[in-house]
GUZA-832025 format. One line per 4 residues: number of its first residue (from 0); their letters; for each residue x, y, z of C-alpha. Coordinates in Angstrom, 1 decimal, m for minus. Last residue first. Layout:
GUZA-832025
NUM) a) X:Y:Z | ...
//
This chain:
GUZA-832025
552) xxxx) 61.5:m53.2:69.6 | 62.3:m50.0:69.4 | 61.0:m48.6:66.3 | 63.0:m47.0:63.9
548) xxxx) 61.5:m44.7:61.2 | 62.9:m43.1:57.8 | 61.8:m40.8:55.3 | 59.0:m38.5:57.7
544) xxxx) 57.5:m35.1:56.4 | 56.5:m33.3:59.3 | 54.0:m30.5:58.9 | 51.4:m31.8:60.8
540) xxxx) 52.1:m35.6:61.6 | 49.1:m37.4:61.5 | 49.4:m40.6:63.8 | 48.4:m44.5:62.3
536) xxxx) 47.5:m47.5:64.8 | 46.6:m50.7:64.1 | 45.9:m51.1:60.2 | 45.7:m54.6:59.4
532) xxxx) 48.5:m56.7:57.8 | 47.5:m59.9:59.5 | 50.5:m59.0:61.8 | 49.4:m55.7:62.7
528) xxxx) 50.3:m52.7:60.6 | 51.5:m49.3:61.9 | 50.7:m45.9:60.2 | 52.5:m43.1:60.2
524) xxxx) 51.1:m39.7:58.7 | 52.3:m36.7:56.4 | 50.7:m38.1:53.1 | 53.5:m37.3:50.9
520) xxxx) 55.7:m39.7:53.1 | 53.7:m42.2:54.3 | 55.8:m43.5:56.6 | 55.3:m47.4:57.5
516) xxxx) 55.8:m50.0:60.1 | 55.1:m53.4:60.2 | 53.8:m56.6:61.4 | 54.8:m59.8:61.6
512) xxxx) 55.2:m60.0:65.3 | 58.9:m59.1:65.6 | 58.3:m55.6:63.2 | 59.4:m54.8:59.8
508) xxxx) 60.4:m51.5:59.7 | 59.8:m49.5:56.6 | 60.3:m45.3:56.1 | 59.6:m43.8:52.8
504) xxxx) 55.8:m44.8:51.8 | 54.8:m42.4:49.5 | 51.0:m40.9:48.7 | 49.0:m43.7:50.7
500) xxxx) 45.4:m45.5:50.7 | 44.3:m47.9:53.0 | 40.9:m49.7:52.4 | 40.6:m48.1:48.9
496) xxxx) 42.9:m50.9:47.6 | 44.9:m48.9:44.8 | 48.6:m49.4:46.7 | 47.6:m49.9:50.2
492) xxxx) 48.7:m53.4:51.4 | 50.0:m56.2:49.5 | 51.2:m59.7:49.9 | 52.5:m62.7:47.7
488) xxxx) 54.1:m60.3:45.0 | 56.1:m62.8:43.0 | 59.5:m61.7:42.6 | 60.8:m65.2:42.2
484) xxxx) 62.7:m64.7:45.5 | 59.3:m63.7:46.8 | 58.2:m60.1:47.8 | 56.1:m58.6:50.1
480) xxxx) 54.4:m55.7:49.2 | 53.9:m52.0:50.7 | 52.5:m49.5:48.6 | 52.0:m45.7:48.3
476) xxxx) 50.2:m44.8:45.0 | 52.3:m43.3:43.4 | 55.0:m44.6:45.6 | 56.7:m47.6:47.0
472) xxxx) 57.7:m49.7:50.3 | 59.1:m53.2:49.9 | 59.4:m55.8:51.8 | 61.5:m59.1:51.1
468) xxxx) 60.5:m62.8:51.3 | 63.1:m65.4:52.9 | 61.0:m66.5:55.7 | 62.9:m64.0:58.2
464) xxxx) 61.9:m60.9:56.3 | 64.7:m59.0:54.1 | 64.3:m55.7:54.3 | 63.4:m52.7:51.6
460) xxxx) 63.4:m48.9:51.7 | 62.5:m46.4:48.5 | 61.0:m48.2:46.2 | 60.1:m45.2:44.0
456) xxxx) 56.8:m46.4:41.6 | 57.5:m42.9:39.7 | 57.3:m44.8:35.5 | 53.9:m46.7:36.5
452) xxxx) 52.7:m50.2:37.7 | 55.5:m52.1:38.1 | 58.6:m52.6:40.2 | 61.7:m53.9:38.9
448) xxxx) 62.7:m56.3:41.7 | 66.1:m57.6:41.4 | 68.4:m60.7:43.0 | 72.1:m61.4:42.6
444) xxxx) 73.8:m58.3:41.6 | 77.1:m59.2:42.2 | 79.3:m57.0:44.1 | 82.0:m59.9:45.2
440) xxxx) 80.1:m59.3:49.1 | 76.3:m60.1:47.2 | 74.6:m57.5:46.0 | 70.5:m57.2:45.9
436) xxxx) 69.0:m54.9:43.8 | 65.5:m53.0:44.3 | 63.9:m50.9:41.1 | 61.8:m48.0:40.2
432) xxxx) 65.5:m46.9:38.4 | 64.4:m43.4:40.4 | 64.9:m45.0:43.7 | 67.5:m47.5:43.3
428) xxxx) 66.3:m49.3:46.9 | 70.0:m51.0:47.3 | 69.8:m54.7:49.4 | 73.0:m56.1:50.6
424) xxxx) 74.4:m59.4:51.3 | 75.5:m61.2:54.0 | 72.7:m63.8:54.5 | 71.0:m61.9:57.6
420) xxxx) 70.1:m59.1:54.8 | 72.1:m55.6:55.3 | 70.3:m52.3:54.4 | 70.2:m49.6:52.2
416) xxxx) 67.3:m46.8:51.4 | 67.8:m44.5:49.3 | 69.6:m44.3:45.4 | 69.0:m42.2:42.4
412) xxxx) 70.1:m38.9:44.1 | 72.4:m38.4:40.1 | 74.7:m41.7:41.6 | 73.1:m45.0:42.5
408) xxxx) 73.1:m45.9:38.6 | 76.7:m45.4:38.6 | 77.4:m48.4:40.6 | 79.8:m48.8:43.0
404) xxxx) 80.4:m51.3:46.4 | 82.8:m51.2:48.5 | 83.9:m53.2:51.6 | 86.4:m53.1:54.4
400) xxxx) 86.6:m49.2:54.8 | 88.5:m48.7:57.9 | 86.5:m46.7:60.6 | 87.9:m48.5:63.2
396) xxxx) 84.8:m50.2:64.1 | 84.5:m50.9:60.8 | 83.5:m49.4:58.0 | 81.3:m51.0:54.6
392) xxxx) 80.4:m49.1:51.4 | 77.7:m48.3:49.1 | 78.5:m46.7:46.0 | 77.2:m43.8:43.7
388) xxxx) 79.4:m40.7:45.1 | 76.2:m38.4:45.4 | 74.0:m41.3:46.6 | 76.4:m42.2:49.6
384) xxxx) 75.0:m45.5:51.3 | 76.7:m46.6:54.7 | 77.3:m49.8:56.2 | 78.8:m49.6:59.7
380) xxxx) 80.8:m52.7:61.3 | 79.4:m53.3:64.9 | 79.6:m57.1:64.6 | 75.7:m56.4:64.8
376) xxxx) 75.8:m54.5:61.8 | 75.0:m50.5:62.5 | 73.0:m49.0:59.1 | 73.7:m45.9:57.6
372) xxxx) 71.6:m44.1:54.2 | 71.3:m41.0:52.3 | 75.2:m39.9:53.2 | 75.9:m37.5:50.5
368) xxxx) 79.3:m35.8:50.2 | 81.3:m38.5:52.8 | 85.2:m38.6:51.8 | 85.7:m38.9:55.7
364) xxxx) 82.5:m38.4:57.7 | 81.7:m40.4:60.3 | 81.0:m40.0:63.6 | 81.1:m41.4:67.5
360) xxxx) 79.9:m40.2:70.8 | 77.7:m37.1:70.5 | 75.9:m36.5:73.4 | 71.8:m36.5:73.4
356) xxxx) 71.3:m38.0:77.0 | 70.3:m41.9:75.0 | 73.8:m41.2:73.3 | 74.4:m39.9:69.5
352) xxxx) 75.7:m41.6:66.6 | 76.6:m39.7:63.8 | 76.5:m40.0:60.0 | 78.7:m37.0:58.2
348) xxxx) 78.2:m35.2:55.1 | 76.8:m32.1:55.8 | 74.7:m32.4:53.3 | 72.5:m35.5:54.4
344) xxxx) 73.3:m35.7:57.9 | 72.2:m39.3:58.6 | 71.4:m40.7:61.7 | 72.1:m43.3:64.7
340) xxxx) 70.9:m43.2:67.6 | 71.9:m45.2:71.0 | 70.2:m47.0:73.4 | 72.7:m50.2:73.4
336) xxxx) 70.8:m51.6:70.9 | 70.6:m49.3:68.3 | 68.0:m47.2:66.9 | 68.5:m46.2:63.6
332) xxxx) 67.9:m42.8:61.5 | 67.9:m42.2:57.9 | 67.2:m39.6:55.4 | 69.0:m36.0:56.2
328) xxxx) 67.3:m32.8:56.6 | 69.8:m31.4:58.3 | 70.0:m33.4:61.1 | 69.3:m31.5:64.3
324) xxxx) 67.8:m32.7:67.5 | 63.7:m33.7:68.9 | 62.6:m34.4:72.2 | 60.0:m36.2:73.8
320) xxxx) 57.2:m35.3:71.0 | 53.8:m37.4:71.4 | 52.7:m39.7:68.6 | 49.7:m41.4:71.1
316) xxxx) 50.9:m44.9:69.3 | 53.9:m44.3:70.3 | 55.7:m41.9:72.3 | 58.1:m40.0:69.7
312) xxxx) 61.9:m39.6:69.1 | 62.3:m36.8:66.8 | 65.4:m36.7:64.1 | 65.1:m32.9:63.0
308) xxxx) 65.3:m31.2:59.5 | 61.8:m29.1:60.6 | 61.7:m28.0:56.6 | 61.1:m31.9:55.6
304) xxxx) 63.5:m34.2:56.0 | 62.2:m35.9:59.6 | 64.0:m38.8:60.3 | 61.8:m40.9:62.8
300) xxxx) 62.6:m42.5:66.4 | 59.9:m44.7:68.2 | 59.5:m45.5:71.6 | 56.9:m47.6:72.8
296) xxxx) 54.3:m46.9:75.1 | 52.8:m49.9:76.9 | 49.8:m51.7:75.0 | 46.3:m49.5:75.9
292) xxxx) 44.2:m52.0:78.2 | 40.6:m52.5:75.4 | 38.7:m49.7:75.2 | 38.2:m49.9:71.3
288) xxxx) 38.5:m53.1:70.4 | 36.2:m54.2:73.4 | 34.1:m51.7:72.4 | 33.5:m52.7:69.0
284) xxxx) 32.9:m55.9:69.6 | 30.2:m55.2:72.3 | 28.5:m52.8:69.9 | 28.6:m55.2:66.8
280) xxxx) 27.3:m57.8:69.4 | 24.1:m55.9:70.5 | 23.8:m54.6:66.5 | 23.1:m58.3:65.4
276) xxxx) 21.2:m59.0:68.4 | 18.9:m56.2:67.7 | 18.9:m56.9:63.9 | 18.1:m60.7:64.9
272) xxxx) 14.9:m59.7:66.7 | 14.0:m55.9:66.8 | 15.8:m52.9:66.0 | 15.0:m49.0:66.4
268) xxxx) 14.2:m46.5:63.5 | 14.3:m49.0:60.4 | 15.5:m51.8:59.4 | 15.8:m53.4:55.7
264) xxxx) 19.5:m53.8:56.0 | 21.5:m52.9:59.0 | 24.1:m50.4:57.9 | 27.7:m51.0:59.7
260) xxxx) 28.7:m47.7:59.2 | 32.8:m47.4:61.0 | 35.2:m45.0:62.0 | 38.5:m44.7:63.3
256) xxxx) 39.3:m40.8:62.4 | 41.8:m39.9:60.0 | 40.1:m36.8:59.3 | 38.9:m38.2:56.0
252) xxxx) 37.9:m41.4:58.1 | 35.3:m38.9:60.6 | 33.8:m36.8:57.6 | 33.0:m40.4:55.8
248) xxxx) 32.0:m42.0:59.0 | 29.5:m38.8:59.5 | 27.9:m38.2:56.2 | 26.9:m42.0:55.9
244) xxxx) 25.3:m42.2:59.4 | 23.2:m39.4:58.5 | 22.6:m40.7:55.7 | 20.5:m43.8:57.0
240) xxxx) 17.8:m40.6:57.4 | 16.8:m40.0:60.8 | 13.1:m40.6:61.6 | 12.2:m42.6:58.3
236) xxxx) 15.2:m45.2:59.2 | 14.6:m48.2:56.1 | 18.6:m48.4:55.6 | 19.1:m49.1:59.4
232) xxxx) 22.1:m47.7:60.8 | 24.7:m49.0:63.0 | 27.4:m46.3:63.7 | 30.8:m47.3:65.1
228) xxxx) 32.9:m44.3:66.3 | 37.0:m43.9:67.4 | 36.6:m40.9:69.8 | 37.8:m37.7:67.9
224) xxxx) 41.9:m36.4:68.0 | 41.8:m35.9:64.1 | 38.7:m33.5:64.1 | 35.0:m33.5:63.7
220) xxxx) 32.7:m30.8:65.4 | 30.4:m30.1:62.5 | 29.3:m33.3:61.7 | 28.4:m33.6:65.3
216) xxxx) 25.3:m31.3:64.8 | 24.6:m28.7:67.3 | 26.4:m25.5:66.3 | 25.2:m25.7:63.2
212) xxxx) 21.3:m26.2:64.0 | 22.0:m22.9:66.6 | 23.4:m21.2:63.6 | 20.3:m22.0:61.6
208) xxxx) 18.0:m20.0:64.2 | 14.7:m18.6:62.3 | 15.0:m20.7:59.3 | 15.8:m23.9:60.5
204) xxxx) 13.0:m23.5:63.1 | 13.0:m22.5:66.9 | 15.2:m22.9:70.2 | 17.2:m25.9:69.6
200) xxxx) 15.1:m28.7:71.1 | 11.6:m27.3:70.9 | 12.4:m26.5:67.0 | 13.9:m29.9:66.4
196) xxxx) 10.8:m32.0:67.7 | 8.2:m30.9:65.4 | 10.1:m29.9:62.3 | 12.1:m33.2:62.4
192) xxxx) 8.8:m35.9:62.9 | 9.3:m37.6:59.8 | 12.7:m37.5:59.3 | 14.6:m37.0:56.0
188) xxxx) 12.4:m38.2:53.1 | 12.1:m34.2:52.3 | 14.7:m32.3:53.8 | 13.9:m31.0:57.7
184) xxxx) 16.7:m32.9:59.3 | 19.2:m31.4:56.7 | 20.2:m28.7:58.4 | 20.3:m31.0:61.9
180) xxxx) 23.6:m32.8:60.3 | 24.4:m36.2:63.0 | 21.2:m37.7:63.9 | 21.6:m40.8:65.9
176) xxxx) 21.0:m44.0:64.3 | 22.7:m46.2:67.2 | 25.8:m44.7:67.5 | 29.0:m46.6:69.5
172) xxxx) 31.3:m44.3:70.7 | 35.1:m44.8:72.2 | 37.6:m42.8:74.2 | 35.2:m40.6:75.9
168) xxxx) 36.4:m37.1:77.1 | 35.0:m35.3:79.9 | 38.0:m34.1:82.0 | 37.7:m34.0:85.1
164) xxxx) 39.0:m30.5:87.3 | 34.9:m29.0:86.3 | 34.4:m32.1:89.1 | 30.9:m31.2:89.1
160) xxxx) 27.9:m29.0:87.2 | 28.5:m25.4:85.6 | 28.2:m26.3:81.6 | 31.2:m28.2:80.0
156) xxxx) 30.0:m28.1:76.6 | 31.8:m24.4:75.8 | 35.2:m25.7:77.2 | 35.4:m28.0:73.6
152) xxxx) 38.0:m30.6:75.4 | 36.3:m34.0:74.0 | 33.9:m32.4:71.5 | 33.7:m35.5:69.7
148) xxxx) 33.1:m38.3:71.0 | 31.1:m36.3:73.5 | 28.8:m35.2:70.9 | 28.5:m38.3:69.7
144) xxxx) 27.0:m40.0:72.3 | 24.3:m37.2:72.9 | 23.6:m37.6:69.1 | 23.5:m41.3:69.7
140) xxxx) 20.7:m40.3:72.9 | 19.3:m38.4:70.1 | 18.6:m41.9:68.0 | 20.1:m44.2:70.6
136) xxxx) 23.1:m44.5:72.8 | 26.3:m45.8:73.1 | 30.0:m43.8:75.3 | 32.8:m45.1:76.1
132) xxxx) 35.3:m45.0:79.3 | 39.0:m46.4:79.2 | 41.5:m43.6:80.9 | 39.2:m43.6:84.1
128) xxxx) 39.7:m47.6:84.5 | 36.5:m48.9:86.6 | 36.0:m50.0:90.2 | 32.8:m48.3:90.8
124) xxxx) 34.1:m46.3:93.9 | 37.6:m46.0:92.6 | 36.7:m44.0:89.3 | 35.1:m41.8:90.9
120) xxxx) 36.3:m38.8:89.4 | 36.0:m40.5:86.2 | 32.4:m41.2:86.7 | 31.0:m38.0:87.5
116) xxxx) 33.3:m36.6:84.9 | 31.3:m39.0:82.7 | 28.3:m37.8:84.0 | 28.9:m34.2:83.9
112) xxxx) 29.6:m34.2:80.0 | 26.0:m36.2:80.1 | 24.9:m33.2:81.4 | 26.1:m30.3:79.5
108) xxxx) 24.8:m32.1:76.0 | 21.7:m32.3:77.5 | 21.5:m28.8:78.0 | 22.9:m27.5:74.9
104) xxxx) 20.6:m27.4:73.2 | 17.4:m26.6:75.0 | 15.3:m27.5:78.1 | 12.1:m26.7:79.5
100) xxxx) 11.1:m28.1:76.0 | 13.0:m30.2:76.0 | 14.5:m32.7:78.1 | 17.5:m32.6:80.9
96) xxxx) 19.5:m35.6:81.0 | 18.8:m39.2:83.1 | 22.0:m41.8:82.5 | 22.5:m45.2:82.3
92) xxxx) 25.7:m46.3:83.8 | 27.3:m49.7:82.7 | 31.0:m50.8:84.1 | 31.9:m53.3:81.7
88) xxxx) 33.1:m57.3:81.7 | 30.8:m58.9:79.8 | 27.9:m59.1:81.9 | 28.2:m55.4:82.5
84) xxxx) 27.8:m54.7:78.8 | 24.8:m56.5:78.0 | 23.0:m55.3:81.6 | 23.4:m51.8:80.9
80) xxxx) 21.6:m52.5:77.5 | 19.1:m53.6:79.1 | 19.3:m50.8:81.4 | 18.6:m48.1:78.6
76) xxxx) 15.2:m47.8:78.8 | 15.7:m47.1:82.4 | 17.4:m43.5:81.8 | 14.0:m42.4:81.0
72) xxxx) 12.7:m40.9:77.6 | 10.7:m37.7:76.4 | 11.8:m34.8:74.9 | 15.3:m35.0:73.4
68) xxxx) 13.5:m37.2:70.7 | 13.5:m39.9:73.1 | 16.3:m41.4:72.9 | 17.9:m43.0:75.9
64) xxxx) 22.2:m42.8:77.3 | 24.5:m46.0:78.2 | 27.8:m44.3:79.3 | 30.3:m46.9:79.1
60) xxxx) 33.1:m48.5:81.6 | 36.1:m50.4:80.9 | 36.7:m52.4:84.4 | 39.2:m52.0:87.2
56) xxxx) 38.8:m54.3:87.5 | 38.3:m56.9:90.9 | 36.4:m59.6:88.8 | 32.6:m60.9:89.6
52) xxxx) 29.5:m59.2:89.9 | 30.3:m57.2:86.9 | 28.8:m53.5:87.4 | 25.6:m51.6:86.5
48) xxxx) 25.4:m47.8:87.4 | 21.6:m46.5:87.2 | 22.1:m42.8:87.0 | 20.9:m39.5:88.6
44) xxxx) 20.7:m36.0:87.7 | 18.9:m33.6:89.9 | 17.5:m30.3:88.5 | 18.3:m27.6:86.5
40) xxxx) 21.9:m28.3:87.6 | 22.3:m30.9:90.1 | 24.7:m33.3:88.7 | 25.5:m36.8:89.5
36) xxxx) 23.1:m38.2:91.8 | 23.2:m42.4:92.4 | 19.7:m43.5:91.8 | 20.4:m47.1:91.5
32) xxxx) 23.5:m49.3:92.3 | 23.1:m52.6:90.0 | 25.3:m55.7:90.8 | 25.6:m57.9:88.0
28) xxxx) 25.8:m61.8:87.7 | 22.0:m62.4:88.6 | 20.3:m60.7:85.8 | 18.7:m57.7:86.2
24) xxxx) 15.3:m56.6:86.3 | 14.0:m54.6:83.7 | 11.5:m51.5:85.3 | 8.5:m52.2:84.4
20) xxxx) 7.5:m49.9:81.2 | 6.6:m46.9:80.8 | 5.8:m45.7:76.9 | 8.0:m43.8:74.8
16) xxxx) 7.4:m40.3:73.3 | 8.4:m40.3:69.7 | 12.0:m39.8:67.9 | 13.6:m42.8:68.8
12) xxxx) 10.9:m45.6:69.0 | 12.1:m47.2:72.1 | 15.8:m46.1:71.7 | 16.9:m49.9:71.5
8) xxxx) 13.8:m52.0:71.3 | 13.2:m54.2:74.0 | 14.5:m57.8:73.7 | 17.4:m58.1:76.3
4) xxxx) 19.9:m60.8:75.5 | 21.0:m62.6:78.4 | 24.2:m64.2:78.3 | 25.3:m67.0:80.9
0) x) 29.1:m66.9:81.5
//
């Protein structure tokens, strides 16, 4: 499809008035509908909506809304940008909002809110997906953006317009140099133009109304459940300080946030040339990570040992609770193929396996004292790790004990995670030893990983991948390697790379498409990793502390 790359600044100078221009005409494989009325409160709201001319969607759509220094601006600065998106696939609306000084914080704020409800509620008329709707602008049209990032269900931005029954949220922002901490607008070598445009926005000075500054910058509304948010910056910005950008990503990954700063080098407020193409395709990229068709829920099943003492079977990635049941804290839980669970009971000494309605319908707990770790073979033999009687052992479907293994150094809570390898034998995670065995059916120890790096290292769950390799998760810090037979470490994630970093990783699954599955345990969160070893999706977890997971598959 034929690109056309629009050439007006983005924001048209940001923080200053901007000057009319022709309207942009749009390319021939979009279909613009103009002047459609949205809201009607303090006067009447339109937007431009731009749509593919081709496809049935529904499409992603995005919010396209101007700077202007919330003073000045039209909604038609922003069809370029309209015209980008649509021509790759997106439903584009570009969006008038009440100015200053007739109006103040939080005005603007109120009506793009009402434009996305606007939108959502219509989803059908503009042929676009209401669970997959973004939100770019520039300089305070990025402040407009973030603020529905990330006030997504604060009641007090909703104002009085339309379709009150519509929720508001965004699922994705892209911020062009928007100003995100209005205290510091007024710093030296912050913004040029802050004490003359901020006062007329939010009702006077820094000095004479700080609390309205507060309330109005996005720094100050960040939580776990934000908008995933690109920023592009320029490091020479003298109307909103490349800081701003800085202060945000950093707030929004410390919540656990996606986030992203992609700083454009030597620009300033607005880009021109290559640093407008440059930030064009960042923005497309990002959204079409972002908003791309959500995969089907998957079910996954985790062994809480923390306080809770519950095995919880989850919607993932959104983390939602189905329904949880006892197990006393114990460590392991499996998903087996015909729909069942089974668990660990840690003290009470019995693994169970329960049906998909929540029934009891087979356990084991003869001799049992510490059950840490079960695994279901496919012959339908039961492998079971006991770290308070130091062995590992093999039932079958009679419960008849046809294997044993024994080692003191499993004993004193040493040992965790157990599980089978497709060659027969057996790999022990030795917890406390820092150290992984493998044990063949004569209870030879015929492969070990000592792991390095410090005396609490705790490998804690490892499988044996299909090329051979085996993975490994670990503590202080939290790491996940693969590991050759020669116990070469050919890959690594986490660990003291500041891209991911994690407390304990407990609970591993290996997944069919070369990915994985981790629980950080000290850190409260799962993560999931993506073939290339790429964090996909990751879920905070409150006050759950999670030792073992089980994804279906």
């Amino acid at each position: 499809m034929r690109t056309v790359i629009p050439m007006l600044l983005l924001a048209a100078a940001g923080l200053v008035a901007q000057t009319q221009r022709p309207k942009p005409q749009p390319p021939p494989d979009v279909v613009v509908q103009s002047d459609i009325e949205y809201s009607n409160v303090g006067g009447r709201m339109q937007m431009d909506v731009v749509m593919p001319r081709s496809g049935d969607g529904p499409f992603p759509a995005v919010v396209c809304i101007h700077g202007g220094g919330f003073r000045a601006g039209t909604r038609q600065a922003f069809l370029p940008i309209a015209y980008y998106l649509a021509q790759r696939g997106y439903v584009a609306a570009t969006v008038t909002y009440r100015l200053s000084p007739m109006a103040q914080f939080p005005a603007p704020v109120e009506d793009v809110k009402a434009a996305v409800r606007f939108l959502r509620a219509n989803a059908g008329r503009f042929h676009l997906d209401p669970d997959r709707i973004g939100a770019t602008g520039g300089s305070a049209g990025g402040h407009l953006a973030l603020m529905l990032g990330l006030t997504g269900g604060v009641e007090e931005f909703e104002g009085s317009g339309l379709n009150q029954d519509v929720s508001s949220r965004v699922q994705s922002v892209v911020n062009f140099y928007g100003p995100t901490d209005f205290t510091a607008s007024y710093e030296p070598g912050k913004s040029v133009d802050a004490a003359e445009v901020l006062p007329m926005f939010l009702g006077g000075a820094l000095e004479h109304n700080r609390a309205e500054h507060i309330r109005a910058s996005p720094l100050n509304w960040v939580t776990p459940d934000d908008a995933p948010t690109l920023t592009l910056h320029g490091s020479k910005d003298n109307y909103v300080a490349h800081e701003h950008g800085v202060w945000l990503t950093e707030r929004l990954e410390a919540a656990g946030v996606v986030a992203e700063l992609d700083t454009i080098e030597g620009a300033g407020h607005g880009f021109k040339g290559a640093d407008q193409e440059r930030a064009y395709a960042a923005m497309a990229a990002w959204f079409d990570k972002t908003l791309a068709p959500k995969p089907e829920p998957r079910l996954l099943f985790v062994a809480d040992h923390g306080p809770n003492g519950q095995i919880v079977a989850m919607d993932w990635p959104s983390g939602r609770e189905l329904w949880t049941v006892p197990n006393n804290r114990g460590h392991d839980v499996q998903h087996l193929s015909n729909g069942h669970i089974l668990y660990t009971t840690g003290s009470w000494g019995r693994v169970i396996e329960m049906d998909a309605h929540g029934r009891e319908v087979w356990s084991y707990g003869e001799g049992l004292k510490h059950p840490i770790a079960a695994q279901r073979l496919d012959n339908g033999h039961t492998v079971i790790g006991d770290m308070e009687l130091a062995k590992v052992f093999e039932i079958d479907t009679d419960g008849k004990v046809v294997w044993t293994y024994e080692n003191p150094e499993l004993g004193q809570r040493q040992m965790r995670g157990v599980r089978r390898t497709p060659e027969g034998t057996t790999l022990i995670s030795v917890e406390r030893l820092n150290k992984v065995i493998e044990v063949d059916r004569s209870g030879k120890i015929v492969w070990t990983f000592q792991a390095t790096g410090g005396d609490e290292r705790f490998p804690y769950q490892a499988y044996r991948l299909a090329n051979g390799n085996t993975l490994i998760g670990m503590a202080a810090p939290g790491q996940v390697v693969e590991v050759a037979k020669d116990g070469t470490v050919v890959r690594s994630v986490g660990g003291l790379d500041n891209a991911v970093r994690m407390g304990w990783c407990s609970g591993l699954q290996p997944l069919p498409d070369g990915g994985f599955f981790v629980s950080d345990y000290t850190g409260r969160r799962l993560l999931e990793f993506d073939r290339d070893w790429k964090l996909a999706h990751q879920h905070r977890l409150g006050s759950r502390t999670v030792a073992s997971v089980s994804m279906l598959p």
